[in-house]
C-alpha positions as CSV (number, residue, x, y, z in Angstrom):
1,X,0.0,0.0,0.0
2,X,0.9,3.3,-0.9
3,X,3.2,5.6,1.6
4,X,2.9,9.5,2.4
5,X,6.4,11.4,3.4
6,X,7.2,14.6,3.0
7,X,10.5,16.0,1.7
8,X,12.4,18.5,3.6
9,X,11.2,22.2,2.3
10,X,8.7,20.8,0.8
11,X,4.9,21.4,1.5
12,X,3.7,18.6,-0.7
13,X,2.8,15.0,0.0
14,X,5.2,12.3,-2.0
15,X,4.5,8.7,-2.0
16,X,6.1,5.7,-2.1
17,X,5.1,2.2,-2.7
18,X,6.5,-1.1,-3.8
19,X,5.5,-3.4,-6.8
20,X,7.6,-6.4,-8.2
21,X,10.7,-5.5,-5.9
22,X,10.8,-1.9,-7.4
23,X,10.0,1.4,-5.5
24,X,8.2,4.1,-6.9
25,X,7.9,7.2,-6.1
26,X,6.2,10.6,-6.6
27,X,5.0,14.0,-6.1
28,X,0.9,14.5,-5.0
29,X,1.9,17.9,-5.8
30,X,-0.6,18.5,-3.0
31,X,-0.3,19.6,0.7
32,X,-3.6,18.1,1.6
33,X,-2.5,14.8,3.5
34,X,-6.9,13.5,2.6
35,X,-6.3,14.3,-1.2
36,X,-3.0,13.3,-1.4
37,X,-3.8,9.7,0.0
38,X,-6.1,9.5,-2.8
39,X,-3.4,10.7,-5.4
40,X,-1.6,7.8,-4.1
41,X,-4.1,5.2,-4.4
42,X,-4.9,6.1,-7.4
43,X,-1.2,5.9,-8.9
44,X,-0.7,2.7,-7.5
45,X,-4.2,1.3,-9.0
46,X,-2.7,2.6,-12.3
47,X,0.7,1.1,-12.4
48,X,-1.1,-2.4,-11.4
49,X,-3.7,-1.9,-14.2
50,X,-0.6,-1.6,-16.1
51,X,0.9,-4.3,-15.0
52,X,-2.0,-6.8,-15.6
53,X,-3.3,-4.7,-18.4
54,X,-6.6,-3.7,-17.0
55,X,-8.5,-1.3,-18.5
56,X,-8.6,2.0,-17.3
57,X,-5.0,2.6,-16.8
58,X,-3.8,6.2,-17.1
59,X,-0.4,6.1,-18.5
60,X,1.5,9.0,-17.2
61,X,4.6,8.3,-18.7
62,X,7.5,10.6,-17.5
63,X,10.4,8.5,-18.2
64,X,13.5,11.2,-19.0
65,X,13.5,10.2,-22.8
66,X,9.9,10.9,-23.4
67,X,10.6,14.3,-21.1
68,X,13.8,14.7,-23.2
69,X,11.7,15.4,-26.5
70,X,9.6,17.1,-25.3
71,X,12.4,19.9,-23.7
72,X,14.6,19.4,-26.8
73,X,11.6,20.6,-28.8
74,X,10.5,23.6,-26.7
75,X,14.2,25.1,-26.8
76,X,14.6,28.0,-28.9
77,X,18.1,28.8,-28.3
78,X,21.2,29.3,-30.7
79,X,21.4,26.3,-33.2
80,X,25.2,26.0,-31.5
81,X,23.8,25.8,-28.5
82,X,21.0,23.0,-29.6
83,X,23.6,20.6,-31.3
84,X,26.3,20.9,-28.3
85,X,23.1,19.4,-26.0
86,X,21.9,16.5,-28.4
87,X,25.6,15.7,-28.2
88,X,25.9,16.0,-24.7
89,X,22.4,13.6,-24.4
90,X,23.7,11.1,-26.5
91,X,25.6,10.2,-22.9
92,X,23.6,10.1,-20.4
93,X,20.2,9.3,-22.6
94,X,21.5,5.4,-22.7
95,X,21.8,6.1,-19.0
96,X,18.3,7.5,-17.2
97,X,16.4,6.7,-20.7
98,X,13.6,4.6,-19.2
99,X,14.1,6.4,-15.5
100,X,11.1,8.6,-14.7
101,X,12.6,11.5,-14.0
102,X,10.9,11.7,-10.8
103,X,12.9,8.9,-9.6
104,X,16.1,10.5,-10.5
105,X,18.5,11.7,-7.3
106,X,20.7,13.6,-6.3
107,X,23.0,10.8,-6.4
108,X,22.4,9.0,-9.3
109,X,23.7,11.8,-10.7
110,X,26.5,12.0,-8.8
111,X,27.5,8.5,-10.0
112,X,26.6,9.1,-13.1
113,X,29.2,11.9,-12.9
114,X,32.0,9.2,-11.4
115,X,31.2,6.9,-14.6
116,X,31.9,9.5,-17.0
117,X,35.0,10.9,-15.0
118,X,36.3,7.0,-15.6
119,X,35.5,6.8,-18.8
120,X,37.1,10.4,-19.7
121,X,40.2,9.6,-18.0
122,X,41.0,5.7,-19.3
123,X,40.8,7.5,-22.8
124,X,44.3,6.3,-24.7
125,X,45.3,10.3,-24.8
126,X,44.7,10.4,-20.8
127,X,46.7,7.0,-19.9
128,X,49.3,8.5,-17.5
129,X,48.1,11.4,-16.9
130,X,47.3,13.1,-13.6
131,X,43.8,14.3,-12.9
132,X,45.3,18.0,-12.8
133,X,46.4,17.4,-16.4
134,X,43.2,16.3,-17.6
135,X,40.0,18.7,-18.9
136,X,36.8,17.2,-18.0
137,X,34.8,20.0,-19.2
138,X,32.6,17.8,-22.1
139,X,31.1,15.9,-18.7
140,X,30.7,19.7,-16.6
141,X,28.9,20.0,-19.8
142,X,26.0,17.1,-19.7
143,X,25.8,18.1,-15.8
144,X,25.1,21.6,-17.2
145,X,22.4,20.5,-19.8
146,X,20.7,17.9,-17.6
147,X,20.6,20.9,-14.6
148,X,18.4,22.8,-17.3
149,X,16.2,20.0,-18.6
150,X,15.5,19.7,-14.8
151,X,14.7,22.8,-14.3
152,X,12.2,22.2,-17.1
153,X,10.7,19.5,-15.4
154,X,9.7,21.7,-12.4
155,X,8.7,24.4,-14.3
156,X,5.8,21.5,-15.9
157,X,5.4,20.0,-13.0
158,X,7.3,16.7,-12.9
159,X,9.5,17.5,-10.1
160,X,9.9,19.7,-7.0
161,X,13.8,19.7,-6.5
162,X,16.8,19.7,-9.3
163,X,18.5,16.2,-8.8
164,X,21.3,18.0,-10.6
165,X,21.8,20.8,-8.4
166,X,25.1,21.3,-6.0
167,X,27.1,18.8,-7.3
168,X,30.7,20.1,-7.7
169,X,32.5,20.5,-11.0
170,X,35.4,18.6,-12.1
171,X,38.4,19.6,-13.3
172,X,38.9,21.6,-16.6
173,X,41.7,22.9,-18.6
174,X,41.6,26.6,-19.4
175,X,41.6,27.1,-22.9
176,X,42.6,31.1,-22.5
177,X,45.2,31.1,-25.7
178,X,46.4,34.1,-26.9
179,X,48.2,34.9,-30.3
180,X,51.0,37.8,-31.3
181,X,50.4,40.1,-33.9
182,X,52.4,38.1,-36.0
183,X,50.1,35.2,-35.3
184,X,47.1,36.8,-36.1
185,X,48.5,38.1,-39.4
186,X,49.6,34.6,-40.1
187,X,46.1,33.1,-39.1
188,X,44.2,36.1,-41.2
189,X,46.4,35.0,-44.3
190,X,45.9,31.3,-43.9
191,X,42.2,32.3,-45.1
192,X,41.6,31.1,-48.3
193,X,38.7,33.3,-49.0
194,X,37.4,36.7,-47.6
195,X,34.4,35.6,-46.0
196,X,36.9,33.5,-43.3
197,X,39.0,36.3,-43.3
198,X,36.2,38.9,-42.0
199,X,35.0,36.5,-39.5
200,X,38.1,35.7,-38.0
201,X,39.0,39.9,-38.2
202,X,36.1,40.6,-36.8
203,X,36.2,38.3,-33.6
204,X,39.5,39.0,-33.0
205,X,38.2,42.5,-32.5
206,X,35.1,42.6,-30.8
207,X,35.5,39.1,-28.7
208,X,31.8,38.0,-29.7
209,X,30.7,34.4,-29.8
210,X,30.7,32.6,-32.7
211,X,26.7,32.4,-32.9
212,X,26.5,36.3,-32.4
213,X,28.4,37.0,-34.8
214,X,26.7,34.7,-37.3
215,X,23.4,36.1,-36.1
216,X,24.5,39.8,-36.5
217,X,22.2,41.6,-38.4
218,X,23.2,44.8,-40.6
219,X,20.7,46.8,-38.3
220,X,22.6,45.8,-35.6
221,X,25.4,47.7,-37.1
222,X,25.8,51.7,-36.6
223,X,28.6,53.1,-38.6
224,X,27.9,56.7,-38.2
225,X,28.3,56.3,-34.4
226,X,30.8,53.3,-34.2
227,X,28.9,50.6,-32.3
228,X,27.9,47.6,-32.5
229,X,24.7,45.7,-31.0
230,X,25.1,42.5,-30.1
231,X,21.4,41.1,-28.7
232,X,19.8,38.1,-27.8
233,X,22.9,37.1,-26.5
234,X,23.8,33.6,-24.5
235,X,23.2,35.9,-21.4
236,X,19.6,37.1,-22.6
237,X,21.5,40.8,-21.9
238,X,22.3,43.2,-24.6
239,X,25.8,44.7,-24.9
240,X,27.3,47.6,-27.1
241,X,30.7,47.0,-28.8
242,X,32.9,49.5,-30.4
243,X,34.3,49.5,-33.4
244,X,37.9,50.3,-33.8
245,X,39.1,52.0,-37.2
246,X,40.2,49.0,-38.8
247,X,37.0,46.9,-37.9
248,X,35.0,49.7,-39.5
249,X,37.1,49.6,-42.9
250,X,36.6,45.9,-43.0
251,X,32.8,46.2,-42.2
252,X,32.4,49.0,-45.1
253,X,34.3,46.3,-47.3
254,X,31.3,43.6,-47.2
255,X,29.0,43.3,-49.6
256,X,25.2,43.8,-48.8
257,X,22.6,41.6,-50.2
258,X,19.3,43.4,-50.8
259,X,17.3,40.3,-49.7
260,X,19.7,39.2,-46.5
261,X,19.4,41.0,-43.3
262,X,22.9,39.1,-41.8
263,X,25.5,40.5,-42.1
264,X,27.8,37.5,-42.6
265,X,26.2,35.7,-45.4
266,X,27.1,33.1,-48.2
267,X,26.0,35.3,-51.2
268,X,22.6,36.4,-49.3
269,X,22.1,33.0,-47.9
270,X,22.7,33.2,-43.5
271,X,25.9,31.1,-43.3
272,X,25.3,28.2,-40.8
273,X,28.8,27.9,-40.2
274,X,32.5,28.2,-40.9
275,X,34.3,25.6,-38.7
276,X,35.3,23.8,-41.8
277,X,37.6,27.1,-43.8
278,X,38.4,28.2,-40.1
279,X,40.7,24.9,-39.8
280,X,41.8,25.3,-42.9
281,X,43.0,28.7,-42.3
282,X,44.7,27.3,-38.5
283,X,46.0,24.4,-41.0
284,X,47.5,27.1,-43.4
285,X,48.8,28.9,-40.5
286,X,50.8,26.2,-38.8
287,X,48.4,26.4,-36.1
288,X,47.1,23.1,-34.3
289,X,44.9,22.8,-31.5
290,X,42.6,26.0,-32.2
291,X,38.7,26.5,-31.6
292,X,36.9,29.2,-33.4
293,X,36.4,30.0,-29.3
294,X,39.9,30.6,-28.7
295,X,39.6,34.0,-30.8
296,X,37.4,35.2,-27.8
297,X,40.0,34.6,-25.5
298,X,42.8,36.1,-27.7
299,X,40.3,39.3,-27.8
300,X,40.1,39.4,-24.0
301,X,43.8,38.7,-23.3
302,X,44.6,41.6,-25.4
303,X,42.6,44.1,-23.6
304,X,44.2,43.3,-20.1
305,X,47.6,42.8,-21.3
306,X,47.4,46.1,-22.8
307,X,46.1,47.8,-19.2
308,X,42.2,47.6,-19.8
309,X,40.4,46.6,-16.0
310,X,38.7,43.2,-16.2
311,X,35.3,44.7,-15.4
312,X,35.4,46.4,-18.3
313,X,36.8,43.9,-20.4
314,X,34.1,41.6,-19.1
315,X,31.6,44.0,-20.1
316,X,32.8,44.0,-23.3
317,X,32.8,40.0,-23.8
318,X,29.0,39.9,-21.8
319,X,30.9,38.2,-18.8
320,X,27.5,37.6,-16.0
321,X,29.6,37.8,-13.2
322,X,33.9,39.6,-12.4
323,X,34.4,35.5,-12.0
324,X,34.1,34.4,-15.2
325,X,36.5,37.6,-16.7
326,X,39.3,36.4,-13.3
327,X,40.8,33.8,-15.3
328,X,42.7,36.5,-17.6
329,X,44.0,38.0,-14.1
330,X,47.5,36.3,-14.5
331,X,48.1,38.3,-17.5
332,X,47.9,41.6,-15.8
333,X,50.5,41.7,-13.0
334,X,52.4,44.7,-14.3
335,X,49.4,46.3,-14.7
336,X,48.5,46.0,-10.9
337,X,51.9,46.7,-10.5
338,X,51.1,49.9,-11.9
339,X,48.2,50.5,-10.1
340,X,50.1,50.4,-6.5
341,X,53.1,52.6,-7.8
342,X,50.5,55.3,-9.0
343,X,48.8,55.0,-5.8
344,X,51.9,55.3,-3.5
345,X,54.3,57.2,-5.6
346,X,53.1,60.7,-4.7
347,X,53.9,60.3,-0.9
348,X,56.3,58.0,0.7
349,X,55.7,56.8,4.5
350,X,58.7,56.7,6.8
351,X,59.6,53.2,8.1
352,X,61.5,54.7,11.1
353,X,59.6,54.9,14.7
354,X,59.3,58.2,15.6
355,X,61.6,59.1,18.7
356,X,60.3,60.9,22.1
């Protein structure tokens, strides 16, 4: 027979019950204990109806695949953002894929977490390797994704509390490369056609994300005041980029299509992507190892190194929080070295004690 509990800060009656040697469990999504033994009844009739298939049974049928589709479908995000999550599902989908997501804790995903960490670091590149030398940021990833498809789940009603919630990420290995001037010249020329050659000038010099600047709009551009506006961003704020000299001859350089409102386009059609002439360019360059992201961080290491604070230069890149723009605080020492000698160079204390 079906069990009441209640979770802690929770007003809402969950049961409990046992059938076949396997629990299940639930919200009544109600704080009346009368109605929420009825709830319970009543889903216990139903998964024995199932079980002997008796009419009558209401299928509710929440398992984290059938939720899964149903999220994937409803997100209207960045078609970046979209492919990096079905990748990220095709993990742990095999996983909780026939789990109702109400029966999902805290520390099944927390083991679920261990697993991956295993599998990530018995990968033949990894063999010998300390855990400080290894990135686990693809699983911080799916931990990421599955925190907002549980989110979801609360928001319809499927769940009270985010399984996913507090658990603590592993390690990852900052990807904050920078390149010389010779080195963006080099990457710039690798470019075997303008298109890749704006894109790559143009991120270089305003720090955007790849998906912004493929969704740039020529009405997002104002040349007669020299700023850029870069909306509907990862962050759901709006920022305001300037645009230096050479960014503005570049800009005045593209073509624009009477029927294409993007600025980046393929001959009027939006251009999905560029990954593909991007590494050819690296490949051109003599350049291995480089993500389209890295050009972000090569923006954002320039500012600092060249004295800019790292609130503004978070401002600039859209950074939520000052945490996010800290990692690029090793590259300013002499600049805070600057800052104290300003401070302290117009007076000088005396270090002797004063005598009687």
């Amino acid at each position: 027979m079906a069990s009441l509990f209640k979770r802690p800060n929770s007003e809402n009656y969950w049961y409990q019950f046992r059938l076949d040697g396997k629990q299940f469990r639930g919200s009544t999504k109600t704080p009346d204990k009368k109605l929420a033994e009825k709830i319970a009844t009543a889903v216990e009739s139903d998964y024995i109806r199932q079980k002997f298939e008796l009419p009558g049974v209401i299928k509710n049928n929440h398992s984290l695949s059938t939720v899964w589709k149903e999220y994937f479908k409803s997100q209207s995000t960045e078609r970046e953002t979209i492919r990096r999550a079905g990748i990220a599902s095709k993990h742990f989908l095999p996983v909780f894929e026939n789990v109702p997501v109400e029966d999902i804790k805290n520390m099944d995903i927390e083991e679920y977490q261990r697993t991956r960490r295993l599998e990530i670091i018995n990968l033949p590149k990894n063999i010998n390797k300390r855990d400080s030398e290894i990135s686990f940021r693809s699983v911080n990833y799916e931990l990421v994704v599955l925190h907002h498809f549980f989110n979801y789940c609360i928001k319809k009603g499927y769940l009270e509390k985010n399984p996913a919630a507090g658990i603590k990420k592993l390690n990852e290995l900052a990807r904050l490369k920078t390149l010389s001037d010779s080195d963006i010249e080099k990457l710039i020329a690798g470019a075997t056609n303008k298109l890749t050659r704006d894109l790559i000038t143009f991120l270089i010099y305003t720090g955007c994300r790849k998906g912004e600047a493929l969704n740039l709009k020529w009405d997002d551009v104002d040349l007669q005041n020299d700023v850029i506006a870069i909306k509907g961003t990862k962050t759901k704020h709006d920022r305001y980029i300037p645009i230096h000299t050479q960014l503005k001859e570049l800009l005045g350089s593209i073509e624009k299509h009477q029927d294409c409102l993007y600025l980046f386009n393929d001959n009027g059609r939006k251009l999905g992507d560029f990954k593909k002439s991007f590494h050819t360019a690296c490949k051109n360059a003599g350049f291995k190892d480089m993500h389209i992201h890295d050009l972000r961080h090569v923006f954002a290491s320039k500012m600092v190194m060249n004295g800019t604070s790292l609130f503004i230069t978070g401002e600039l890149l859209g950074h939520r929080t000052i945490q996010m723009t800290k990692r690029y605080s090793h590259l300013v020492p002499e600049t805070l070295k600057k800052a104290v000698d300003d401070v302290f160079k117009k007076k000088s204390f005396s270090t002797t004690p004063p005598t009687d």
